[in-house]
C-alpha positions as CSV (number, residue, x, y, z in Angstrom):
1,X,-1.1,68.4,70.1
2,X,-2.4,70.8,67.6
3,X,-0.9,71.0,64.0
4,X,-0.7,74.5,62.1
5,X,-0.2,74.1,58.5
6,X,1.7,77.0,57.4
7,X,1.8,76.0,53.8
8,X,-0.7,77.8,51.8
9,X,-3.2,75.2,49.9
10,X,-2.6,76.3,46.7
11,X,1.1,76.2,46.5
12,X,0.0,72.0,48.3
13,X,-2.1,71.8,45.1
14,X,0.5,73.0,42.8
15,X,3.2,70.1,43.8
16,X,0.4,67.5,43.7
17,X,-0.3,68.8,40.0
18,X,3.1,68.9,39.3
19,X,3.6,65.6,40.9
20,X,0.3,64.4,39.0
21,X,2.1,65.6,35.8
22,X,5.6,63.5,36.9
23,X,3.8,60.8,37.1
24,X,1.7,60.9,33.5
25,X,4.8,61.6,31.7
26,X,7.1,58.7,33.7
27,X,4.2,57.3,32.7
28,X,4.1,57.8,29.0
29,X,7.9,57.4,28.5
30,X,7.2,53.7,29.9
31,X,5.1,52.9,27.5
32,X,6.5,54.5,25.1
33,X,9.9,52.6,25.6
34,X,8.1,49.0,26.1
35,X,6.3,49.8,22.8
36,X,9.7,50.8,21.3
37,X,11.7,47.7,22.9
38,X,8.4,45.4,21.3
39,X,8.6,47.2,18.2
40,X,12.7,46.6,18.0
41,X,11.9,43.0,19.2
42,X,9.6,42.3,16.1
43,X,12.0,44.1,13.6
44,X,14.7,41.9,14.1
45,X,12.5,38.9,14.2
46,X,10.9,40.3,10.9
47,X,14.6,40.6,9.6
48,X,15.4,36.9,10.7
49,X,12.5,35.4,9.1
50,X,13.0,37.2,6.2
51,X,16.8,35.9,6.2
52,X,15.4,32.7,6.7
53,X,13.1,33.1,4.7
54,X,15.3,34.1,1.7
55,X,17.6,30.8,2.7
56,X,14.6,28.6,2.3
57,X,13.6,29.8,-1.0
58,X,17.3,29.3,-2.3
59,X,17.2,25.8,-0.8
60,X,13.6,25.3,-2.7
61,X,15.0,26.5,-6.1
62,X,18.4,24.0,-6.0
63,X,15.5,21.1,-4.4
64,X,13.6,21.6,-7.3
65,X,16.1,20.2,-9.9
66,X,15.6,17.1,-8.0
67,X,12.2,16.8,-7.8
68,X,11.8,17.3,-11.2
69,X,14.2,14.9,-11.7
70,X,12.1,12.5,-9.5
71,X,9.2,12.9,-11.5
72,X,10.8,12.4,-14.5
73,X,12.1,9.2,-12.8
74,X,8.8,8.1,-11.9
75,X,7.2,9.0,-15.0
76,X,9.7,6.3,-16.6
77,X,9.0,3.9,-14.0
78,X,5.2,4.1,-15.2
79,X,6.1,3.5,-18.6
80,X,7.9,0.6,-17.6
81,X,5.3,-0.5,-15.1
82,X,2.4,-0.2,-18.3
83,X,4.6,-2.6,-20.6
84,X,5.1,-5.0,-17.6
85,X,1.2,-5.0,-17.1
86,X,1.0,-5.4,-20.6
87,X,3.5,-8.3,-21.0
88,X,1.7,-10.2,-17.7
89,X,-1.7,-9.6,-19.3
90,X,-0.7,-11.0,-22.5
91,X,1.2,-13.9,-20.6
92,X,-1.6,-14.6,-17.9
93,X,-3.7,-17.3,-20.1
94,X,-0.7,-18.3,-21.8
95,X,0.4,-21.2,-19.9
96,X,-2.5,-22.4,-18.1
97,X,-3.1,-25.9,-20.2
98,X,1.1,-26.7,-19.8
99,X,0.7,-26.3,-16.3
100,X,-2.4,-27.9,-16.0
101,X,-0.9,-31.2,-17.8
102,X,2.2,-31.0,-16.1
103,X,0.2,-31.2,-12.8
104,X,-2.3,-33.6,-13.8
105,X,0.7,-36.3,-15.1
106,X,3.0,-35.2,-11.7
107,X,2.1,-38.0,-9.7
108,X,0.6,-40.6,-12.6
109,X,1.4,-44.2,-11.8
110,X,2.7,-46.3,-14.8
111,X,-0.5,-48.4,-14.7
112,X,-2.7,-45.6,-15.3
113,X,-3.6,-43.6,-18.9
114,X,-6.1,-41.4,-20.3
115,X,-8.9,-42.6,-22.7
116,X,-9.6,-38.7,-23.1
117,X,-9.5,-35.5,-21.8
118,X,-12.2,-33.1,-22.4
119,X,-11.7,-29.1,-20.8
120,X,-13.0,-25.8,-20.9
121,X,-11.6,-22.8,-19.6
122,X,-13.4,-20.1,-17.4
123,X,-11.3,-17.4,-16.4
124,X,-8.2,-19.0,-14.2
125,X,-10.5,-22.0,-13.6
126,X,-9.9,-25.9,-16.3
127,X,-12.8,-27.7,-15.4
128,X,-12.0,-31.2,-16.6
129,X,-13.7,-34.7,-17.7
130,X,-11.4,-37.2,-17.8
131,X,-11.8,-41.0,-19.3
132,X,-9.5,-43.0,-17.1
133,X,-7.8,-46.8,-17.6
134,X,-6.3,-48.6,-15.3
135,X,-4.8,-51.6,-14.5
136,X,-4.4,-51.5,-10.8
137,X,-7.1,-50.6,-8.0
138,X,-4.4,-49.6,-5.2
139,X,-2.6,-47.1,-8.2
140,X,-6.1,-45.7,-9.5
141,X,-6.8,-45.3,-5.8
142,X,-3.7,-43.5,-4.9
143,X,-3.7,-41.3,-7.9
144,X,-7.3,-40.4,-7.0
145,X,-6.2,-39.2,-3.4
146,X,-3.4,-37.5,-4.6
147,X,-5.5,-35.1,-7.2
148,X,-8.0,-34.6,-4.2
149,X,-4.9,-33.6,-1.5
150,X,-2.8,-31.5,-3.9
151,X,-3.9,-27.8,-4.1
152,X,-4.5,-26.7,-7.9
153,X,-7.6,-29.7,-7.7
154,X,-10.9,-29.3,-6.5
155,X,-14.3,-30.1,-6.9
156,X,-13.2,-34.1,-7.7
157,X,-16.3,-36.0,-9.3
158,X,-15.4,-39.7,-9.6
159,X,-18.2,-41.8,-11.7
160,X,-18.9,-45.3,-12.0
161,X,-16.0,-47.9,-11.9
162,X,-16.2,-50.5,-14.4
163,X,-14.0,-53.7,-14.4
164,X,-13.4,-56.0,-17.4
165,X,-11.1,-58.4,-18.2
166,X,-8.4,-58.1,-21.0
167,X,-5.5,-60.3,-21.8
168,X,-3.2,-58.6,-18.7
169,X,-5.6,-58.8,-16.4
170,X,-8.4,-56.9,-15.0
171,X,-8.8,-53.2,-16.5
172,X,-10.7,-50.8,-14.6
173,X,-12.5,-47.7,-15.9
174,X,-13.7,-44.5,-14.8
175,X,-14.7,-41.2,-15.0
176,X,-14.0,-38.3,-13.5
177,X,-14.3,-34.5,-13.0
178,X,-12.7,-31.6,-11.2
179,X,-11.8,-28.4,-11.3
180,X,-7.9,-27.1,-11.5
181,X,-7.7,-23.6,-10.6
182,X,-4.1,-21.9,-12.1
183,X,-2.7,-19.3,-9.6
């Protein structure tokens, strides 16, 4: 089979130019329509910001009233923290001997007093000589163990025990140390 093209070659160039121009321009009108549908797109999503945006800041403005109300708050609650410190600084020292008797006498037996009681204070911490009398072993004894198990006490010295007679009986004597630590 033999083909004859009839159709001169230019008038076959001319379509494909004209075909080659179609297609530029369908082209161009895409992308100039997906750069007009982006450019729409980020418009209104400019505009929606900005509304939001513009909400935000109306929101912040009223918000602010209360923060500076909170601060104000909190600038009070310093104050009132400072004259607290200040009262519990002043305070801290204040009962340390009262509580220091009231837990060296706590668990005294009858039979048992003080021929003196020498301290000094360091910080939180009483040390403590004391001159003890008593008239009964088994009290002295249990009075002993109780300063060594109770917590305030520590560091519990105990010096020679002396025993002489006296109209009642038998006296003992001793000495003894420790530490009582105020919390």
């Amino acid at each position: 089979m033999i083909r004859i093209n009839l159709i001169p070659p230019e008038y076959i160039a001319r379509i494909n130019r004209k075909v080659l121009i179609a297609k530029a321009v369908l082209a161009a009108v895409l992308v100039i329509a997906v750069v007009a549908v982006a450019s729409i797109w980020h418009i209104g999503r400019a505009k929606t910001i900005g509304a939001s945006l513009a909400k935000c800041e109306a929101e912040m403005v009223v918000l602010q009233k209360d923060v500076d109300q909170v601060k104000a708050i909190e600038a009070q609650i310093s104050e009132v923290q400072k004259y607290l410190n200040s009262i519990n600084s002043i305070n801290k020292g204040r009962f340390i001997y009262t509580r220091f008797l009231q837990d060296l006498t706590s668990d005294l037996p009858s039979t048992i007093w003080f021929g003196s009681v020498n301290t000094s204070l360091s910080g939180n911490t009483v040390s403590v000589s004391l001159a003890v009398y008593s008239n009964s072993a088994y009290d002295l004894a249990y009075w002993i163990n109780s300063l060594e198990t109770s917590g305030p006490y520590s560091d519990i010295g105990i010096g020679g025990i002396s025993v002489s007679d006296v109209d009642t009986g038998k006296r003992l004597t001793v000495a003894i140390t420790a530490k009582y630590n105020y919390k």
